[in-house]
N, C-alpha and C positions, 0 to 999 in steps of 0.2 A: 504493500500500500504506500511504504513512503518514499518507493522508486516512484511509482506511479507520480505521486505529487511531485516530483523533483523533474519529472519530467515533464509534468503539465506547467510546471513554474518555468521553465528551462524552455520550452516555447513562445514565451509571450514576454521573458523578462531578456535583458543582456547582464551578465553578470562578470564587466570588464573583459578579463581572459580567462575566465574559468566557464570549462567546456562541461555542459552535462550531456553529454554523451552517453550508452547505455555501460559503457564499462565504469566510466568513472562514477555514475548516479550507485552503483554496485557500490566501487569502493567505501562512497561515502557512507552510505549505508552501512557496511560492515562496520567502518571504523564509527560509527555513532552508537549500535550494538555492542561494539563491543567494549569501550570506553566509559569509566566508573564515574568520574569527577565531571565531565558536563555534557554526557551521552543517555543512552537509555535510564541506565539507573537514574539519574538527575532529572529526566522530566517525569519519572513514575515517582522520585519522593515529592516534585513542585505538585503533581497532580495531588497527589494523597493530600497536601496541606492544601491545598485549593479546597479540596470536601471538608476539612478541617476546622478551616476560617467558615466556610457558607455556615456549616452547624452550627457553629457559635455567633455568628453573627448575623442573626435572623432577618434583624430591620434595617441591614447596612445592604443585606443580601434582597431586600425586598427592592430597594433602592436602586441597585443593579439590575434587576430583570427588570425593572420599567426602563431602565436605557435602553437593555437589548428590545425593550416591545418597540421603544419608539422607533427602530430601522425594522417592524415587522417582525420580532423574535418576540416566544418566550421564556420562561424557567430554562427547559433544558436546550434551546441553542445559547442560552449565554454559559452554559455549564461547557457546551461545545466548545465556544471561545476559548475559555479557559485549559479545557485539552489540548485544542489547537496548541494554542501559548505555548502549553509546558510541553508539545514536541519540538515547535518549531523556536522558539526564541535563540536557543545558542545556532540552530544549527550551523550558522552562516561561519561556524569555528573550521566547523568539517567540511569546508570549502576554502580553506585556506587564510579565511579575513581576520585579519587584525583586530585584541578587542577594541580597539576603540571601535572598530566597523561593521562587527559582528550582528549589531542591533539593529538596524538598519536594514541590512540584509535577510536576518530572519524575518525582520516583518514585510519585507518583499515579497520574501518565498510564500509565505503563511497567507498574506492577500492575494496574492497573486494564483492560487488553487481554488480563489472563490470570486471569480472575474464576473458573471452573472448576475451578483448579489454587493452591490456596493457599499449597503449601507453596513452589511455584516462584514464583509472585507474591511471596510472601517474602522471599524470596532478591532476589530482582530489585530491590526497592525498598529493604535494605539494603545495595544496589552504589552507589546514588545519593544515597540518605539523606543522606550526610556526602562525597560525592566531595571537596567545594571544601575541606574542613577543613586547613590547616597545620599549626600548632604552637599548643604555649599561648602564645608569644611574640605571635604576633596575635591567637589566637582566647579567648586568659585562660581558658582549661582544657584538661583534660588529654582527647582521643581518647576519646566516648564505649565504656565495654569493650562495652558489650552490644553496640557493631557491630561490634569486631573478629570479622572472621572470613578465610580466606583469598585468595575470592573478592574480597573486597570490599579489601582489602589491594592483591591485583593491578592492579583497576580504577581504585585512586587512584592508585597510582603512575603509572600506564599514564595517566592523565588530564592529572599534573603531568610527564611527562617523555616527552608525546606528540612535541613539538621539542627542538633543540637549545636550553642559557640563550640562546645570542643571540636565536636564535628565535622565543623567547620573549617577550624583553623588545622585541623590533619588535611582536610580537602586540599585548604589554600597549599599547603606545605607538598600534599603530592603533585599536586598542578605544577607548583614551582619544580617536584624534580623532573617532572616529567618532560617541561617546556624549556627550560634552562639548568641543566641537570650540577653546571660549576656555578651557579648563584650560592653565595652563602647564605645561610640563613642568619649571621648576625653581625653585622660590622662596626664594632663599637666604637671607631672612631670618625664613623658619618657624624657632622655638625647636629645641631637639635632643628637649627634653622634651615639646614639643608632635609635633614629628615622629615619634618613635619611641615615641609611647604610643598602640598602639592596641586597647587596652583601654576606653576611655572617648568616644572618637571613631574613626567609619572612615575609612580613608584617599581615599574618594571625596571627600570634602571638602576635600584637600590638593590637594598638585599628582601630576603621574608620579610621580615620581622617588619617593613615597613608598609609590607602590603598587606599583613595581620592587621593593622592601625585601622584597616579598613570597616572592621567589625565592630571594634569599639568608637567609631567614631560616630556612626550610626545610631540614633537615637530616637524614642519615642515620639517627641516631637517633631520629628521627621515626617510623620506621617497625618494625613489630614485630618479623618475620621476617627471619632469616640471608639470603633468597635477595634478598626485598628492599631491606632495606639497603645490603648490597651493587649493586646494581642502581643504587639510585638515586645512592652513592658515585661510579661507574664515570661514570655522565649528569654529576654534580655538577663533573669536572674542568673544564666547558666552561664555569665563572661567571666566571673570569677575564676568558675574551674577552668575556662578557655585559658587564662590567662597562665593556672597551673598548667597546664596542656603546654603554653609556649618554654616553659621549664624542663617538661619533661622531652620537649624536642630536643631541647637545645646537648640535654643531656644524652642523648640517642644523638648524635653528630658525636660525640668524641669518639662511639665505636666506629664509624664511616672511615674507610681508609682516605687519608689527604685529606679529611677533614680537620681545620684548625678546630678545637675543645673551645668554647665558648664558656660562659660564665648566665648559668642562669637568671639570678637575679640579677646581674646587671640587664640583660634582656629585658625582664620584668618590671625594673626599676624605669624603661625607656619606658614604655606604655603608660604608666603611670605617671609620668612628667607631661605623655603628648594627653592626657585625661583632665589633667591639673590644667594646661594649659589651655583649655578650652571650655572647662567647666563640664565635661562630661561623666557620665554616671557609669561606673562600669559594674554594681550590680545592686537588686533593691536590695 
């Protein structure tokens, strides 16, 4: 089925020089199956927390299927949307794009298999548009408004609070060996001001430890809605132990051959300066 889409997308769309052709629509395929950290597994835990937030969030979830009524849908096509999402949002990885371009591209693909239906194709590709967005603290502006909407509210949460923080920060940490396998994970002599500005540089440039910032920098108030703020407060108690978690890496690096031993708590101690420094909460 998601040859199939990739090939109906792959008709109607240009995607620079990436050919979907029937062997490479295969590749991709396989490598999204088979791939732990933002593949198959990753959109059946975002899916799972999609049904997660809807149950717990009855009147925010009432809210959202009159969006989807007003393009003609009800209850279960916006639930649809939300599947859509949680297959198609990274895929634009498994086509070689960059993250910053990745979002974009999934919600091409994702629109783009629902040419017929405009106003649900709409919808759809404002679920992914902006999925990966944080805070102006990394992204240096405020939550595009023209994409808030309920739907799409759901789906990022549901995106960023698909694991536990520990969870998480193992993810980020296999991503990182997986994508740049000589990044270290802790470089204790990056500036605070070099480290914690990423307004002017990304943090794939750095080491982990900087792209973990990510997690905590992210806050309740981030998010528009009563049901999801709360939500993500409720997920948010578990940074603590995340924070233990970036300890217990740090110490799992000294057995790594060619790995330099790092010093846990100084790692720990960095989090906690970029927390202080911005007034962020890192557990209730």
């Amino acid at each position: 089925m998601l040859k199939s889409c990739l090939q109906k997308a792959g008709e109607r769309l240009r995607f620079h020089n990436v050919l979907l052709n029937s062997e490479s629509r295969k590749e991709i395929v396989g490598d999204f199956f088979a791939n732990f950290d933002h593949g198959l597994s990753h959109s059946q835990a975002v899916w799972n927390r999609c049904q997660e937030i809807i149950s717990q969030s009855s009147l925010l979830w009432k809210v959202a299927v009159e969006q989807a009524n007003r393009v003609g849908r009800d209850g279960n096509q916006a639930r649809q949307a939300l599947l859509l999402a949680s297959i198609f949002h990274d895929l634009g990885r498994f086509l070689g794009f960059s993250f910053s371009t990745h979002e974009i591209i999934g919600a091409k693909l994702a629109a783009a298999i629902n040419p017929d239906d405009t106003g649900f194709a709409n919808v759809l590709y404002n679920l992914i548009i902006h999925h990966d967005y944080v805070c102006p603290i990394i992204n240096g502006y405020d939550f595009p408004f023209e994409a808030v909407s309920p739907l799409a509210e759901i789906f990022r949460l549901a995106d960023k609070t698909s694991n536990s923080p520990s969870e998480e920060i193992r993810r980020y940490y296999e991503v990182g060996r997986r994508l740049a396998p000589d990044k270290p994970l802790f470089k204790p002599d990056i500036p605070a001001e070099v480290r914690f500005d990423f307004t002017n540089s990304s943090p794939a440039g750095k080491d982990m430890l900087t792209w973990f910032l990510l997690l905590f920098a992210l806050q309740s108030t981030d998010f528009l809605y009563g049901d999801t703020r709360d939500a993500y407060a409720y997920w948010a108690r578990g940074k603590k132990e995340a924070l233990e978690v970036i300890g217990d890496l740090c110490r799992q690096e000294e057995y790594l051959d060619g790995r330099t031993p790092t010093e846990p708590e100084e790692a720990m101690a960095v989090v906690i300066r970029f927390c202080q420094k911005h007034n962020l909460i890192i557990s209730a």
